[in-house]
C-alpha positions as CSV (number, residue, x, y, z in Angstrom):
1,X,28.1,-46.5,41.1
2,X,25.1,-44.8,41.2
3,X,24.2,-41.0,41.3
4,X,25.8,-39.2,43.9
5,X,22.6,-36.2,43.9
6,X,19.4,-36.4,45.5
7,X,17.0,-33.8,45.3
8,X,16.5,-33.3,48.8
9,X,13.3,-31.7,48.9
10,X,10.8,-32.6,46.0
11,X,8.2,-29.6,46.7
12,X,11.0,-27.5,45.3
13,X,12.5,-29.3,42.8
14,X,11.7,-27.5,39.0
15,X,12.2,-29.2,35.4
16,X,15.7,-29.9,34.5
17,X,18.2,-28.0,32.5
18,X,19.9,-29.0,29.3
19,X,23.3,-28.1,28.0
20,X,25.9,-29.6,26.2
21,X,28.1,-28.0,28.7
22,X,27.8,-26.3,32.1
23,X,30.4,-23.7,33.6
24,X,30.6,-23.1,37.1
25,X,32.3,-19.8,38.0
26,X,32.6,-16.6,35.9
27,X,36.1,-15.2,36.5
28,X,38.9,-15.3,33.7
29,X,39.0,-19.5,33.5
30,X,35.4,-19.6,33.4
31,X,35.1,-17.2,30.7
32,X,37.6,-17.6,28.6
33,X,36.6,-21.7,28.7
34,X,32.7,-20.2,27.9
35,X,33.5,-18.1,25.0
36,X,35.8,-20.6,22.9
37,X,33.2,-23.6,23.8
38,X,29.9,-21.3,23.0
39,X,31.6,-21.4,19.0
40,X,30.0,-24.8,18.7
41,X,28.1,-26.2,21.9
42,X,25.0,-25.3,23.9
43,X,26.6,-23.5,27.4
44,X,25.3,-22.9,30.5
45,X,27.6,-20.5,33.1
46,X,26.5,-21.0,36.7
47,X,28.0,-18.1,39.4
48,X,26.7,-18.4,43.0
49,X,26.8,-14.0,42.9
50,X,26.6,-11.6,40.7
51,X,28.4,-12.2,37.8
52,X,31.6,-10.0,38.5
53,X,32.4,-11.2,41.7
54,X,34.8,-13.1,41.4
55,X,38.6,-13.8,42.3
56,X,39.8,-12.2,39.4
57,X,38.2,-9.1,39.4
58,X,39.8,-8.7,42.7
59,X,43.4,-9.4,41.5
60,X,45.9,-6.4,41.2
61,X,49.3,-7.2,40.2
62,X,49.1,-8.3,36.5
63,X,49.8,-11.5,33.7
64,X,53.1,-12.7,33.1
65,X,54.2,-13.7,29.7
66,X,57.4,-13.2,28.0
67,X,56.4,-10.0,25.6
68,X,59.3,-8.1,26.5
69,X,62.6,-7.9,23.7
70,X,64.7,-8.7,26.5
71,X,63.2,-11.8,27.5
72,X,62.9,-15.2,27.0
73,X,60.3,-18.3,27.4
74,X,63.5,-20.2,28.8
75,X,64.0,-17.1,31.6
76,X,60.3,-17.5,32.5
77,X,60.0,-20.9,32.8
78,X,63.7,-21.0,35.0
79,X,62.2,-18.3,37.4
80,X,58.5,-20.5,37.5
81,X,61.3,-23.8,38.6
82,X,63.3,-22.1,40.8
83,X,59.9,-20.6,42.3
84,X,58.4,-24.2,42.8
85,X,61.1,-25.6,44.8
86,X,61.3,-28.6,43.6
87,X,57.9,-29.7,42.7
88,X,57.2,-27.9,39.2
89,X,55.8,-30.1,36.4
90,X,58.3,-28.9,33.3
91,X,56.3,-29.8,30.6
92,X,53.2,-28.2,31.8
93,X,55.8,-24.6,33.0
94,X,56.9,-24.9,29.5
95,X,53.5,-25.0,27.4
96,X,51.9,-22.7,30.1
97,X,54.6,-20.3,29.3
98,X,55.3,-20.6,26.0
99,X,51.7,-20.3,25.3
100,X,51.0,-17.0,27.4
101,X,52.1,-14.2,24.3
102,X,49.4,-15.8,22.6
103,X,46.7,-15.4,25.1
104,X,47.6,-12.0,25.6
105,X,46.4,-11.5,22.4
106,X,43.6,-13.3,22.3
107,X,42.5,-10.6,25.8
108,X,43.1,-8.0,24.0
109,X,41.0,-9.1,21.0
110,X,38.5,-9.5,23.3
111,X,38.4,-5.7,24.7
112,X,41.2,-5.7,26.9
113,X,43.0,-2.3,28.0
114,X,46.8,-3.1,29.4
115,X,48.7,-0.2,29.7
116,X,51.1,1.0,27.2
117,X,54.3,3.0,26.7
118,X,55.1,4.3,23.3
119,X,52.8,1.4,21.5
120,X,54.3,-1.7,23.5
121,X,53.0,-3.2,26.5
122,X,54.2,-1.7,29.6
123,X,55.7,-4.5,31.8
124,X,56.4,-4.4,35.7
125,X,58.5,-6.7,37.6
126,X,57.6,-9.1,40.6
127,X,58.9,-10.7,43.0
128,X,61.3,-14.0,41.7
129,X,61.2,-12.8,38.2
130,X,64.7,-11.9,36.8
131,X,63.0,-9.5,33.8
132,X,60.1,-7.0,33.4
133,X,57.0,-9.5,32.0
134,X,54.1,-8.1,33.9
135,X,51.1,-7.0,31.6
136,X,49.1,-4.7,33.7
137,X,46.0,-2.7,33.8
138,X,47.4,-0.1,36.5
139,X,46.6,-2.1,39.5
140,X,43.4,-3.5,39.0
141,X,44.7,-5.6,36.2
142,X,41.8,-8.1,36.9
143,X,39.3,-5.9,37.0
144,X,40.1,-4.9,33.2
145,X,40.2,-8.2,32.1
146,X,36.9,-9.4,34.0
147,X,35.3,-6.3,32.7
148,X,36.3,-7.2,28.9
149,X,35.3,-10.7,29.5
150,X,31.7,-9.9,30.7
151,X,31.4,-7.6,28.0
152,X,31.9,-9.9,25.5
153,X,30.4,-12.5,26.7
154,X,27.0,-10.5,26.7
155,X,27.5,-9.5,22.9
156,X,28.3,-13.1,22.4
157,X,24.3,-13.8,24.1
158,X,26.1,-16.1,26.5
159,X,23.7,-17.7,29.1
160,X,24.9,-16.6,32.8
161,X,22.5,-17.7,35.7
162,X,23.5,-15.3,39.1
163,X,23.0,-16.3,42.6
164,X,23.5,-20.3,41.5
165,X,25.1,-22.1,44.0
166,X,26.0,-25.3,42.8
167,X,25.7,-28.3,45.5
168,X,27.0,-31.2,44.0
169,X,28.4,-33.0,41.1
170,X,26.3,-35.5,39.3
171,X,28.6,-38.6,38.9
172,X,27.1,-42.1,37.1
173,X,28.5,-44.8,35.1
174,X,30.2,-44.9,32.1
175,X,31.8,-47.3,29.5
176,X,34.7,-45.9,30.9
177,X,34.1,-45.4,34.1
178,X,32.5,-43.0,36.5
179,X,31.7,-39.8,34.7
180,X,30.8,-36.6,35.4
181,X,27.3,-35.8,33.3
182,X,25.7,-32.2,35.5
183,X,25.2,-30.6,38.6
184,X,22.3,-30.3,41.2
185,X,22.2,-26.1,41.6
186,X,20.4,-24.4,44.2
187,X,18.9,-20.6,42.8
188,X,19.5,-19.0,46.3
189,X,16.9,-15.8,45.5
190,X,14.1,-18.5,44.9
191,X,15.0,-21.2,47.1
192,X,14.9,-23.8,44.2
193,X,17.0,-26.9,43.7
194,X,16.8,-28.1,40.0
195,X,19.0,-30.8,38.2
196,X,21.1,-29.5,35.0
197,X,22.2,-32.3,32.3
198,X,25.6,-31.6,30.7
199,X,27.7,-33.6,28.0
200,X,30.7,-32.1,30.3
201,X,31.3,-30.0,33.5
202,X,33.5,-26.8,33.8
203,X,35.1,-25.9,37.2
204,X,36.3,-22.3,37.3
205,X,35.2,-21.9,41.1
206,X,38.4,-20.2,42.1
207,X,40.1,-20.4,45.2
208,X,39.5,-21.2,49.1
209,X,41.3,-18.5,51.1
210,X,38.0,-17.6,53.2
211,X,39.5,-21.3,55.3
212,X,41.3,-18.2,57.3
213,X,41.1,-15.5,59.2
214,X,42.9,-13.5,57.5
215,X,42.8,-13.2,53.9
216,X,42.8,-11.1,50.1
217,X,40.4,-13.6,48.5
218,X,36.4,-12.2,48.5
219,X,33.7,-14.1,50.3
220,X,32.8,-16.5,47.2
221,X,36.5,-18.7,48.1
222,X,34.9,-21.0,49.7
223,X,36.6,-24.0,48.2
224,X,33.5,-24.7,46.5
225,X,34.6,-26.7,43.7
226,X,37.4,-28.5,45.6
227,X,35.0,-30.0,48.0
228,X,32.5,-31.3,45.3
229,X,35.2,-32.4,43.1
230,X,36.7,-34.6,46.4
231,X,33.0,-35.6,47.1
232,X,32.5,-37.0,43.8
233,X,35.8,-39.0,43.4
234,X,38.1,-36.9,41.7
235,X,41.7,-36.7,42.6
236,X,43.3,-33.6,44.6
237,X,46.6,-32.5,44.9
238,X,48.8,-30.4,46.7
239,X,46.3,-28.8,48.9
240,X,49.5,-28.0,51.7
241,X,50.6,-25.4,49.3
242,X,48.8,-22.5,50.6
243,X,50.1,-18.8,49.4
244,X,50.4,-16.0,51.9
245,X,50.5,-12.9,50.1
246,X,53.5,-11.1,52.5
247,X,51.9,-7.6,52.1
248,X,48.0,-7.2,53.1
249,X,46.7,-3.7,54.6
250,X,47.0,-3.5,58.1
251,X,44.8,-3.7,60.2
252,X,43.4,-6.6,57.8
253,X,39.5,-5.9,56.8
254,X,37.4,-9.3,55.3
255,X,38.8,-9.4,52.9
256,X,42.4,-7.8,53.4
257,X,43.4,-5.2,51.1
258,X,46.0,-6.2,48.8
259,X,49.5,-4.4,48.5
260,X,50.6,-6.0,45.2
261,X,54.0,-6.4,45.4
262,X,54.5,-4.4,42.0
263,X,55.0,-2.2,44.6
264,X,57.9,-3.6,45.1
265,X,59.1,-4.4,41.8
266,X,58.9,-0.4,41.2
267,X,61.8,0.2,44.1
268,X,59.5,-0.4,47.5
269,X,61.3,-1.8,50.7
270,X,60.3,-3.9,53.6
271,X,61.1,-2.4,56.7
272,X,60.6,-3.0,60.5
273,X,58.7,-0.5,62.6
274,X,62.3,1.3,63.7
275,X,63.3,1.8,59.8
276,X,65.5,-1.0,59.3
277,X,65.9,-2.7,56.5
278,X,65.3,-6.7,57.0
279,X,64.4,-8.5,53.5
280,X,68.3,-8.6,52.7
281,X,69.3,-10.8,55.4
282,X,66.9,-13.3,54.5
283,X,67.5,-13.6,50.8
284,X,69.4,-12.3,47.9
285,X,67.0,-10.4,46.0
286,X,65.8,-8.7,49.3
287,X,62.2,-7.3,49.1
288,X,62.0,-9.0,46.1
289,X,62.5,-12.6,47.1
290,X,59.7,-15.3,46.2
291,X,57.1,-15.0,48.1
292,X,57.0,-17.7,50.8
293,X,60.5,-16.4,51.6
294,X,58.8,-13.1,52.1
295,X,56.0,-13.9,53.9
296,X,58.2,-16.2,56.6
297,X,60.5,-13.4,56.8
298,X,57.8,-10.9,58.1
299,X,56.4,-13.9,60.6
300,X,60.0,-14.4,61.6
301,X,60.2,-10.7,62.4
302,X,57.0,-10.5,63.9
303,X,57.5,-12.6,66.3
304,X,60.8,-11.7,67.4
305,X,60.0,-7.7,67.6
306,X,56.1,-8.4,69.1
307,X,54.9,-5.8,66.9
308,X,51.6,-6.6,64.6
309,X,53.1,-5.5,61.6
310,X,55.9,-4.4,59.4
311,X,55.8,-0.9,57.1
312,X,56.6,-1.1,53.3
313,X,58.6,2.3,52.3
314,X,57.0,3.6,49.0
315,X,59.8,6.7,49.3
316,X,61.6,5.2,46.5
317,X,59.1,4.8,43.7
318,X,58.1,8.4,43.3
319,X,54.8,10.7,44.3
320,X,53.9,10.8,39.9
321,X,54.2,7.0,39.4
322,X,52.4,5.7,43.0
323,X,50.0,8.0,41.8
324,X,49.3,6.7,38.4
325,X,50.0,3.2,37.7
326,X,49.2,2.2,41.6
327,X,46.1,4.6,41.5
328,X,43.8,2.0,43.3
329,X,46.5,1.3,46.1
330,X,46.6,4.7,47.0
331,X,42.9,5.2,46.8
332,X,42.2,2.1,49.4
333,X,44.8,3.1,51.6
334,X,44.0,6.5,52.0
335,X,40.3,5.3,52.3
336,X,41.2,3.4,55.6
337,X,43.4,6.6,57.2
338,X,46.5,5.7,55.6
339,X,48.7,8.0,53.0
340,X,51.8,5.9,51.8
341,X,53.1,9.2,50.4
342,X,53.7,10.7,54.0
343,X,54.7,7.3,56.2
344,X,54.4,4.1,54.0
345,X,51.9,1.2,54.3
346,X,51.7,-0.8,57.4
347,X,51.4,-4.5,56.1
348,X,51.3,-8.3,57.1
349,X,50.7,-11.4,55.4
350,X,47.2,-13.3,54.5
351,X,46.1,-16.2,52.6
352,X,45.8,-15.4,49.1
353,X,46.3,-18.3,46.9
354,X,45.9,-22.5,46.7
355,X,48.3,-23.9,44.5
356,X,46.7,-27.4,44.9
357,X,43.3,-28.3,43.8
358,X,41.7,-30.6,41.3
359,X,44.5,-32.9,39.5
360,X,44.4,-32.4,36.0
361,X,46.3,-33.0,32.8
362,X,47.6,-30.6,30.3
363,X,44.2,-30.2,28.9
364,X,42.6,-29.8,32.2
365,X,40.9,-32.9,32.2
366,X,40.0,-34.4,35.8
367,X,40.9,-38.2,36.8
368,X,36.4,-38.1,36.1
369,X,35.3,-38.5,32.9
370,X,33.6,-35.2,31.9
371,X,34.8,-33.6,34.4
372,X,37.0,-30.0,33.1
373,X,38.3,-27.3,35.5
374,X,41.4,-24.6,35.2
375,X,42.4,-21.5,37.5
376,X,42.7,-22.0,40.7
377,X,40.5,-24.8,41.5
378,X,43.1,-27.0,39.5
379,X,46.3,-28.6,40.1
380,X,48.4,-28.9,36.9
381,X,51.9,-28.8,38.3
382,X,52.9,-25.3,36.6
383,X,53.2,-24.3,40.3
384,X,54.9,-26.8,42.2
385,X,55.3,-25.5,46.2
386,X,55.1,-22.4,45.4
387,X,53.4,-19.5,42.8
388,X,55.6,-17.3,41.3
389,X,54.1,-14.3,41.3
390,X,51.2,-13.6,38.6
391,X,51.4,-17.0,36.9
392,X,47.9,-17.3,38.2
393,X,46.2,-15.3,35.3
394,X,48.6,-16.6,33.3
395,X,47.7,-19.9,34.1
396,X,43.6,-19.7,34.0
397,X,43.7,-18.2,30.6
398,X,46.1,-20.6,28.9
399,X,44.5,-23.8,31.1
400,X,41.0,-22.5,29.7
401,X,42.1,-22.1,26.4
402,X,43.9,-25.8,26.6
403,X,40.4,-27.2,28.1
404,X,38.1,-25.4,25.9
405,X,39.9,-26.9,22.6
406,X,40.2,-30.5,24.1
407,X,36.1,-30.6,25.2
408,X,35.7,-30.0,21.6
409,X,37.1,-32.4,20.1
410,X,35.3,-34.8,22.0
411,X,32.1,-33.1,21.1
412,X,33.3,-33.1,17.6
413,X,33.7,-36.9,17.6
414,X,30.1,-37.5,19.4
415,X,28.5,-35.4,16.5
416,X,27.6,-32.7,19.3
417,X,29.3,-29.9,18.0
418,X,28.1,-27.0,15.7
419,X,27.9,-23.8,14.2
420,X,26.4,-21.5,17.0
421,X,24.0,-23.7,18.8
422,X,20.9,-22.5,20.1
423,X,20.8,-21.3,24.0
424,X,19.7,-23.8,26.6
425,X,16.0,-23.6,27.1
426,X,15.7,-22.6,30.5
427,X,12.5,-22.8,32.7
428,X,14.0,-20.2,35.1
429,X,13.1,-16.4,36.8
430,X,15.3,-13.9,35.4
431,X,18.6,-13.4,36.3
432,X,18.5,-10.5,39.3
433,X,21.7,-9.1,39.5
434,X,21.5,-5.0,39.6
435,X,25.2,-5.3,40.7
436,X,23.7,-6.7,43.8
437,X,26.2,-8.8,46.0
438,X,24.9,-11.6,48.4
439,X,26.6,-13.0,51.2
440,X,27.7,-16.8,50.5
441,X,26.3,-18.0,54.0
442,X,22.7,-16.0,53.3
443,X,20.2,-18.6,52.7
444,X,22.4,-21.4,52.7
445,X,20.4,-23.3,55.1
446,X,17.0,-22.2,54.5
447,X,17.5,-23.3,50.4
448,X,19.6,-26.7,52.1
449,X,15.9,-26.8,53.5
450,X,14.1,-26.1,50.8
451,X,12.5,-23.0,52.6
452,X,12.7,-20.5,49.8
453,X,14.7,-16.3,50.6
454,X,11.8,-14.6,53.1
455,X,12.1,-15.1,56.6
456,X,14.6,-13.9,59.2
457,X,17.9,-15.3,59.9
458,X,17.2,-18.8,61.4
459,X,19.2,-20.7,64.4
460,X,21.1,-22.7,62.3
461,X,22.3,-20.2,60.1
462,X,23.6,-17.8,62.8
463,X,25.4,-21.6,64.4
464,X,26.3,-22.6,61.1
465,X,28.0,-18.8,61.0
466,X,29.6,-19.1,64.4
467,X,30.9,-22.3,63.2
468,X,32.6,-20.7,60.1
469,X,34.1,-18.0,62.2
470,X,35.6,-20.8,64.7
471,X,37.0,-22.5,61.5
472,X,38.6,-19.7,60.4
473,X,40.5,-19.3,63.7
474,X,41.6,-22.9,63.9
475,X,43.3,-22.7,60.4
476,X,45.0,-19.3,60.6
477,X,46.4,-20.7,64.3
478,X,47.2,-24.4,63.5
479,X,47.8,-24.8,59.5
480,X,49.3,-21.1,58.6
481,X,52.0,-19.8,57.6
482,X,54.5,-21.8,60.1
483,X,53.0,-25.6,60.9
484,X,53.7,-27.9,63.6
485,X,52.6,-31.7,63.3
486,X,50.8,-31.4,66.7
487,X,49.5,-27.7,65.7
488,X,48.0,-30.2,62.7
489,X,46.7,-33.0,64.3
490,X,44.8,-31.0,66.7
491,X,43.2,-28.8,63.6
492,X,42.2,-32.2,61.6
493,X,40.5,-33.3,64.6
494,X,38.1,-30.5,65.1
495,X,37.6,-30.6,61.6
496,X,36.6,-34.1,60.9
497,X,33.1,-34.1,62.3
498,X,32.2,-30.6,60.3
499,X,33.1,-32.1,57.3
500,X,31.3,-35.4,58.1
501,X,28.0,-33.2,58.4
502,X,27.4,-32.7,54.3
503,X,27.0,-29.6,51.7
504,X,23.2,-30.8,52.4
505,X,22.7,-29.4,56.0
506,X,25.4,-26.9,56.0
507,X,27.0,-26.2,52.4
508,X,29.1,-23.1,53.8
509,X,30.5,-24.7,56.4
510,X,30.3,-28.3,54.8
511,X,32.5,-26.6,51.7
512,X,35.0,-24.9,54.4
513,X,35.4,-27.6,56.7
514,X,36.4,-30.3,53.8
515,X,38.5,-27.9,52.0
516,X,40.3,-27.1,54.9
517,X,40.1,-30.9,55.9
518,X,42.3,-31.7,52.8
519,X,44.7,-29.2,53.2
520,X,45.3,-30.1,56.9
521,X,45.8,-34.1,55.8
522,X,47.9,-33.0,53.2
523,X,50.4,-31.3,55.0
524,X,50.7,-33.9,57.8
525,X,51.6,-36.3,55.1
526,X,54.6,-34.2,54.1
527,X,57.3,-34.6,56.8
528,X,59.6,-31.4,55.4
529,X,59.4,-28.1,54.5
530,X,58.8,-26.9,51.1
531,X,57.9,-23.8,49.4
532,X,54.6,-22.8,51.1
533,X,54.7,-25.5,53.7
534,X,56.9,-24.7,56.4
535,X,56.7,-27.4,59.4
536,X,58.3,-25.8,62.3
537,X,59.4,-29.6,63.4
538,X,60.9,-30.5,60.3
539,X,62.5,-27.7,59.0
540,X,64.8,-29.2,56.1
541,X,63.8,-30.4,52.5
542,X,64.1,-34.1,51.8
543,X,64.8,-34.8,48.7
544,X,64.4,-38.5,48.9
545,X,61.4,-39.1,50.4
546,X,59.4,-35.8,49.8
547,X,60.0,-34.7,46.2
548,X,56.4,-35.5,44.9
549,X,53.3,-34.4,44.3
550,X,50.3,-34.7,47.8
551,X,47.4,-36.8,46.1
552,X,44.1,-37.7,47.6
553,X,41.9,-39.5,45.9
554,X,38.0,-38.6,46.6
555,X,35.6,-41.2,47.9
556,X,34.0,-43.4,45.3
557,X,30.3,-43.3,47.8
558,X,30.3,-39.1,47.7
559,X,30.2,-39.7,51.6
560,X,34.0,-39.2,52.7
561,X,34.0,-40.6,56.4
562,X,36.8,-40.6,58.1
563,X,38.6,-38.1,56.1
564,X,40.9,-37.8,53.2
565,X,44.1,-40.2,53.4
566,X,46.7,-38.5,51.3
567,X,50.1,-40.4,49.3
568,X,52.9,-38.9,48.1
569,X,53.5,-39.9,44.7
570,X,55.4,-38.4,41.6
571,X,53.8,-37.9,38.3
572,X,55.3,-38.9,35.2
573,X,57.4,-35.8,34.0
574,X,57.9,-34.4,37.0
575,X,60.8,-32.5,38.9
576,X,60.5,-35.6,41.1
577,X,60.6,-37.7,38.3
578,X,63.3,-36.4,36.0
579,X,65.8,-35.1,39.2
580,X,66.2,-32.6,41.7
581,X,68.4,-30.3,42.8
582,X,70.2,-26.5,40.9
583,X,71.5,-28.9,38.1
584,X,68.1,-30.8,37.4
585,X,66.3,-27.4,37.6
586,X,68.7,-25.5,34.7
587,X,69.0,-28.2,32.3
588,X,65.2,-28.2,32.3
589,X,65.0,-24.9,31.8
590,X,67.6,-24.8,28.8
591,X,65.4,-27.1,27.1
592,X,64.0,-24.9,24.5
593,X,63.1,-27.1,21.3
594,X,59.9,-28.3,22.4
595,X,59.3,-24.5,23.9
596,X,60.0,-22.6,20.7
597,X,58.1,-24.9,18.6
598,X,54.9,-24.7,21.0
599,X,55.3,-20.9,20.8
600,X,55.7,-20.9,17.5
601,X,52.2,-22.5,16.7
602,X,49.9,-19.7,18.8
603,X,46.3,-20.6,18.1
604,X,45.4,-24.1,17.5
């Protein structure tokens, strides 16, 4: 197979980069995987914005890990099963778990604040979690911990190149097979394309909620690194498993304003617009139920009362706490004309979070040679149908962590690793960031072009924009939060023919439309409804047929015509695998040996 790049426009091309190791995003994965690898290898971290923005700084609710005296890795990992409906891989819920106490550390080490209450680590509760195991930062728990990371990364002299968009994966032959050895990146203040050489590629791109209208993720979730990953012939998984946070700020800005449901956890209720209470009729633990229970609740109840929204009741947390530990809450509502304190917070759902993504092992190695990612542009099976609420962190610091040791131990054995490695040499303009945010879509077709930043906006940006817009609309309305197979069928239509159009003329919309592309074909392969998928025409769980993992294996030419054709097929050590059903689920989760003695090891 040959390379999948081509350097598009020669006039603009520059000298190549040289790493042993290239890391594309800078949120929690892609810093965490930066710092342990920078120990002994050359790295180079690539961020399409400024080097904040990113999915974690905007995440609120906290990192669960089992730091509490009452708790229990076994309790976790039950609640993370019971969460997953079905589809949770064990082993990889019981080493995510069992090594989250661990990483906690390790963030605090590195500058850190969580809150604390007389020396310990004040803990919330969330939704589907049956004990207090939320590390927090008052609600802007991400924000600390992106802030901490930066910080150390800069003392640390780590190499960060802002306003890099990467545009494809460089994929050639190996003894082994096809490999993963750089990336083609675009400089979108300059205008130049330039090929970067890596031993190994990083993905830490984050999510993809910007496929809807409606949604709590920033402009940069795009899907980026799902789409290239697919493009270059890496497996995907799970991409029906979409998250819809229940509670977003209504009316819903771009992004919506999250209402972490800590909120909750602290004593606030779901209520219809006439005060009454509805969570309880839907499921057991009320307003505190998992949250595609939630989430379908509210559309249920929407749609039989025709109003636009529900009202969460902050009465019963308390003026002092609302105040303190939900500061930022407060401060956005109030901000857009609302004071909880005096009537609540109107809310309704939005996309939030992907639980499928790039397939990858325990070590977050692709099905690609070379190929690394964690977060939430991978698919390791600690989520199964559906994210328990903040595993996410949870899960990008541990995955990082797990990818950055295996990556060196192959470097190790190909004589490429060291004590602290000089920089890569880089031929480049300095890094312009002033806390300056760009637009994703800005440029995109002028650099695609090769047409450098000045100008004004041209045609086929403003269609390209129109495009995305229409996009957008066609998920939220045909692959939301309730699905029909026709509703389906109709979106992965439209979409076929934006995706067939390449990242080269349109990498916005080319990224959205095959992103979305894959999560459309991967929910008309699954006939049932699970977790996060709900199909409105198959509204029961089979357990025969359905109890597997979604894969979809990329195109081996980097072209993808005619679409993604998804299987459903169980992994080795699966739910699926090992048994379904209440008696399957708590005989895993009573399985401590192996958990204690991972827990016991902390760093490795």
């Amino acid at each position: 197979m040959s390379n999948t790049f081509h350097l598009a426009d020669p006039a603009t091309s520059a000298p190549a980069i040289e790493a042993d190791v290239v890391v594309v995003g800078s949120g929690m994965a892609g810093l965490t995987f930066a710092l342990e690898v920078a120990r002994g290898a050359s790295v180079l971290l690539l961020t399409k914005k400024a080097r904040a923005e990113s999915n974690t700084n905007w995440a609120r609710g906290g990192i669960a890990a089992v730091v509490g005296s009452d708790d229990a890795i076994r309790l976790h990992l039950e609640d993370t099963l019971v969460a997953g409906a079905g589809l949770c891989h064990p082993e990889v819920v019981r080493a995510v778990v069992a090594d989250g106490p661990a990483r906690i550390a390790d963030l605090e080490g590195w500058g850190a604040a969580f809150d604390r209450e007389g020396g310990r680590l004040s803990l919330g509760r969330e939704g589907g979690h049956s004990r207090r195991r939320i590390v927090h930062a008052g609600d802007r728990t991400g924000r600390a911990v992106e802030s901490a990371l930066l910080e150390r990364a800069s003392a640390e002299g780590l190499e960060i190149l802002e306003d890099h968009r990467v545009e494809e994966l460089v994929v050639v032959d190996t003894a082994t097979g096809p490999g993963v050895r750089g990336v083609v990146v675009v400089d979108d203040v300059s205008g130049i394309r330039r090929l970067v050489r890596a031993r190994a590629v990083f993905l830490a791109t984050g999510g993809c909620g910007q496929v809807y209208r409606h949604t709590t993720n920033p402009s940069i979730a795009t899907g980026d690194g799902v789409a290239m990953a697919y493009r270059a012939g890496a497996r995907i998984a799970n991409m029906e498993f979409v998250q819809f946070h229940p509670t977003a700020l209504h009316p819903t800005d771009d992004p919506a304003v999250l209402i972490s449901e800590a909120l909750r956890g602290e004593g606030a209720v779901l209520e219809r617009l006439d005060g009454a209470r509805f969570m309880d009729d839907h499921h057991p633990l009320g307003s505190l139920a998992p949250r595609d229970v939630v989430a379908r609740a509210i559309a249920r109840e929407l749609r039989d009362t025709a109003d636009d929204h529900v009202m969460l009741d902050v009465g019963g947390i308390g003026s002092a706490l609302l105040t303190t530990r939900f500061a930022g809450t407060v401060e956005d509502c109030l901000a857009r004309g609302v004071d909880p304190l005096e009537g609540g917070i109107p809310v309704v759902p939005a996309a939030h979070y992907a639980c499928g993504g790039i397939w990858t092992d325990l070590h977050g190695r692709s099905t690609l040679d070379g190929l690394f990612a964690a977060g939430e542009v991978a698919c390791t099976g600690l989520h199964g149908a559906n994210r328990l609420a903040s595993n996410s962190l949870l899960e990008a610091v541990v995955m990082a962590d797990r990818a950055a040791s295996a990556l060196r131990e192959v470097l190790m054995a190909e004589g490429r690793w060291g004590d602290r490695p000089a920089p890569p040499q880089l031929d480049v303009p300095a890094a312009q960031s002033g806390g300056r945010f760009v637009d994703p879509g800005a440029h995109a077709t002028r650099v695609a072009r090769g047409e450098g930043s000045g100008g004004g906006t041209a045609p086929a940006e403003i269609e390209e924009s129109t495009e995305v817009a229409a996009l957008r609309d066609l998920m939220w309305e045909k692959a939301g939060i309730v699905r029909t197979v026709t509703g389906l069928e109709e979106a992965r239509e439209a979409l076929l023919p934006l995706h067939e159009r390449g990242p080269h003329d349109a990498p916005l919309l080319s990224s959205l439309a095959t992103t979305a592309l894959l999560i459309v074909s991967c929910a008309l392969a699954r006939r049932e409804s699970r977790g996060l998928h709900w199909l409105e025409d198959h509204p029961w769980r089979d357990n025969e047929g359905a109890l597997s993992d979604t894969f979809v294996e990329g195109p081996s030419d980097g072209a993808g015509g005619g679409g993604p054709v998804p299987t459903l097929g169980a992994r080795e050590g699966s739910v699926a695998a090992l048994g379904a059903g209440e008696g399957a689920v708590a005989a895993l989760a009573a399985r401590e040996g192996p958990v204690a003695t991972l827990a016991a090891r902390g760093r490795r």
